[in-house]
C-alpha positions in Angstrom: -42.1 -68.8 -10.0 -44.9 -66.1 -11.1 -47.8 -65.9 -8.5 -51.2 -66.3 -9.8 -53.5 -66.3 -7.3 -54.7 -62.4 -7.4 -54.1 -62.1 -3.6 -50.2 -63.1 -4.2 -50.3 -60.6 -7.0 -51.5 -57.8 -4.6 -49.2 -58.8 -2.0 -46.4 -58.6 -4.4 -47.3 -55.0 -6.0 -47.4 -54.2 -2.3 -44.0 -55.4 -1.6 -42.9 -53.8 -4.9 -44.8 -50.6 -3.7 -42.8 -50.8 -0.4 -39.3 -51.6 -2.0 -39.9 -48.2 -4.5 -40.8 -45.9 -2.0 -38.0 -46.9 0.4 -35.6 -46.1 -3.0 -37.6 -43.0 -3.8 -37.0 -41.8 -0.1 -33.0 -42.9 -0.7 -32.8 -41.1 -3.8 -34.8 -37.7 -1.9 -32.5 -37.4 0.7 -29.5 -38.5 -1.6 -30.2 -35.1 -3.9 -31.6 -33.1 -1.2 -29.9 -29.5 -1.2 -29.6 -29.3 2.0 -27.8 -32.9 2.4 -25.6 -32.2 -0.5 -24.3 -28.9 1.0 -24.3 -30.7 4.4 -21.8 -33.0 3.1 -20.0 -30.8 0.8 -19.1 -28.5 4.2 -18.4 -31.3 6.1 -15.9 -32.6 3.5 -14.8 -28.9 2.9 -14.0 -28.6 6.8 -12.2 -32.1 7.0 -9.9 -30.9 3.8 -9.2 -27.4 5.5 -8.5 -29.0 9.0 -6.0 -31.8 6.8 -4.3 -29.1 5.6 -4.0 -26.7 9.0 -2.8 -29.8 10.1 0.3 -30.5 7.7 1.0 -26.5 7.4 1.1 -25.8 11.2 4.0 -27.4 12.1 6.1 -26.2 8.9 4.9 -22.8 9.9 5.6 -23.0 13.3 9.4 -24.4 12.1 9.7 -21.5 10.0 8.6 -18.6 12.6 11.2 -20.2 15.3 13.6 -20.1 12.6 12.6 -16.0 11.2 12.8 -15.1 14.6 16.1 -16.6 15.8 17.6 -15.3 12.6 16.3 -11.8 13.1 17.4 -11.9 16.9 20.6 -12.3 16.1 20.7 -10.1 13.1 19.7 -7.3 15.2 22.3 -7.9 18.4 25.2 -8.1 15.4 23.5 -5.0 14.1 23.1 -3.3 17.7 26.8 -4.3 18.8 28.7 -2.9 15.3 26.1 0.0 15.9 27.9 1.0 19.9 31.1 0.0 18.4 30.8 2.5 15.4 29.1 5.2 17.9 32.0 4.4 20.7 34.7 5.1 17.8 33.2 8.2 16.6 31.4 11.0 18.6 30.6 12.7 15.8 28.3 9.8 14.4 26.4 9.7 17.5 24.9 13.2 16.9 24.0 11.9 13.6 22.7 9.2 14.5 20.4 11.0 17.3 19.2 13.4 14.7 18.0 10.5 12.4 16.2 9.1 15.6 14.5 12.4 16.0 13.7 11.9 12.8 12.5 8.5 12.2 10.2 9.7 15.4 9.1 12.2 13.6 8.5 10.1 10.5 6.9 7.3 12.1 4.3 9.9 13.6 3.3 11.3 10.5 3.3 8.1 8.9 0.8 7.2 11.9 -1.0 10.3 11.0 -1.3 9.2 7.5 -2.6 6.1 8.1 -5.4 7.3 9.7 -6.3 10.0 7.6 -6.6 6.6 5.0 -8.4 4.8 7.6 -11.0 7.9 7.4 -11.2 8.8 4.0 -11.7 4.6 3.4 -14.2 3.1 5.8 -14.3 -0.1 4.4 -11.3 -0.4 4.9 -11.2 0.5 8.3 -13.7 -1.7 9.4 -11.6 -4.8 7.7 -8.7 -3.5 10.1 -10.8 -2.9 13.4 -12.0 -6.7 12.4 -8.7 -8.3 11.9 -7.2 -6.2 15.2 -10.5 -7.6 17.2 -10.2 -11.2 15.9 -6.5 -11.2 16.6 -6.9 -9.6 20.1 -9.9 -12.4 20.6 -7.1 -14.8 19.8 -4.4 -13.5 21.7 -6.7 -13.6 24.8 -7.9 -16.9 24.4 -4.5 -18.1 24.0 -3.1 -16.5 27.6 -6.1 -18.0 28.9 -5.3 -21.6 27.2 -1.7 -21.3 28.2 -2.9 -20.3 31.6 -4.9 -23.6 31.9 -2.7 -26.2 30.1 0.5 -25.1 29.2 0.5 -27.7 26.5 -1.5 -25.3 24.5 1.1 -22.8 24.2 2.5 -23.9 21.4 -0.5 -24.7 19.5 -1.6 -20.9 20.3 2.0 -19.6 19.1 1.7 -21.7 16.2 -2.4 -20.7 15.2 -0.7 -16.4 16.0 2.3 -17.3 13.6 -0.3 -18.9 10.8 -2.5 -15.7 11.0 0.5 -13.3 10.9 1.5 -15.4 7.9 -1.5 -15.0 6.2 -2.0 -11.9 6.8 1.5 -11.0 5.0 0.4 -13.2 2.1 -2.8 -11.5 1.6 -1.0 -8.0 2.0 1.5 -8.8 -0.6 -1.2 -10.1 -2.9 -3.2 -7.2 -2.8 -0.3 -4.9 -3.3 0.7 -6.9 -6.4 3.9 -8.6 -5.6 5.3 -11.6 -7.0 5.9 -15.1 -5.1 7.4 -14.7 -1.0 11.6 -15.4 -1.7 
């Protein structure tokens, strides 16, 4: 039924008044930039934490695994290493001259570093940065561990992710094709 009396007709233009301006507000805070990257950072942070959540523990399965493979690779390595120094005297001066010198290499390959670390200051502060955030981590992780042992593993894992990453992003920069 259509109203006719002119106070049913303002009545409705009021109502009709009311029900656009109620949209209008909707459609405002609908398209507001502020809501719209509000929600896109929320979704962004639900995505990221999804996938933290399904790499974590393949990450964490992987380190254990790296690590027990390169513990025993190096007591195979250490024991044919005696046995070969026990059977021959002669290696053993050898070999403590190419200690001497891997000292001496890993100095001035110390040395060299820093002269980059000086000569590139960008770079430098990128590495004081990732050192201090991965101290900050470290330390918050004894002090989880400390309080819950529960944590521990969850700290180990969030170490073994960042070390991973950091790999990743090293290889990238320096070109390399896909981890084997």
């Amino acid at each position: 039924m259509t109203s006719t009396s002119p106070d049913e007709i303002r009545s409705d233009i009021e109502a009709t008044r009311a029900r656009l301006g109620e949209d209008l507000d909707e459609l405002s805070d609908r398209v507001s930039p502020q809501k719209v990257a509000g929600r896109t950072a929320q979704d962004l942070r639900r995505r990221v934490s999804s996938a933290t959540e399904t790499v974590r523990p393949k990450v964490a399965a992987t380190a254990g695994t790296a690590t027990e493979k390169a513990r025993q690779t190096a007591d195979q390595a250490k024991a044919t290493v005696r046995r070969q120094l026990d059977a021959h005297p002669q290696v053993t001066a050898t070999a403590q001259r190419a200690r001497e010198t891997a000292g001496s290499a890993a100095g001035s390959a110390s040395q060299t570093v820093h002269r980059q670390l000086d000569a590139h200051p960008q770079v430098a502060a990128k590495v004081s940065q990732v050192r201090d955030t991965a101290g900050g981590a470290v330390s918050a992780g004894r002090q989880k561990a400390a309080a819950n042992p529960r944590v521990t593993g969850s700290a180990a894992a969030a170490a073994a992710l960042l070390a991973l990453l950091l790999f990743v992003l090293r290889h990238r920069r320096h070109g390399t094709e896909a981890l084997d």
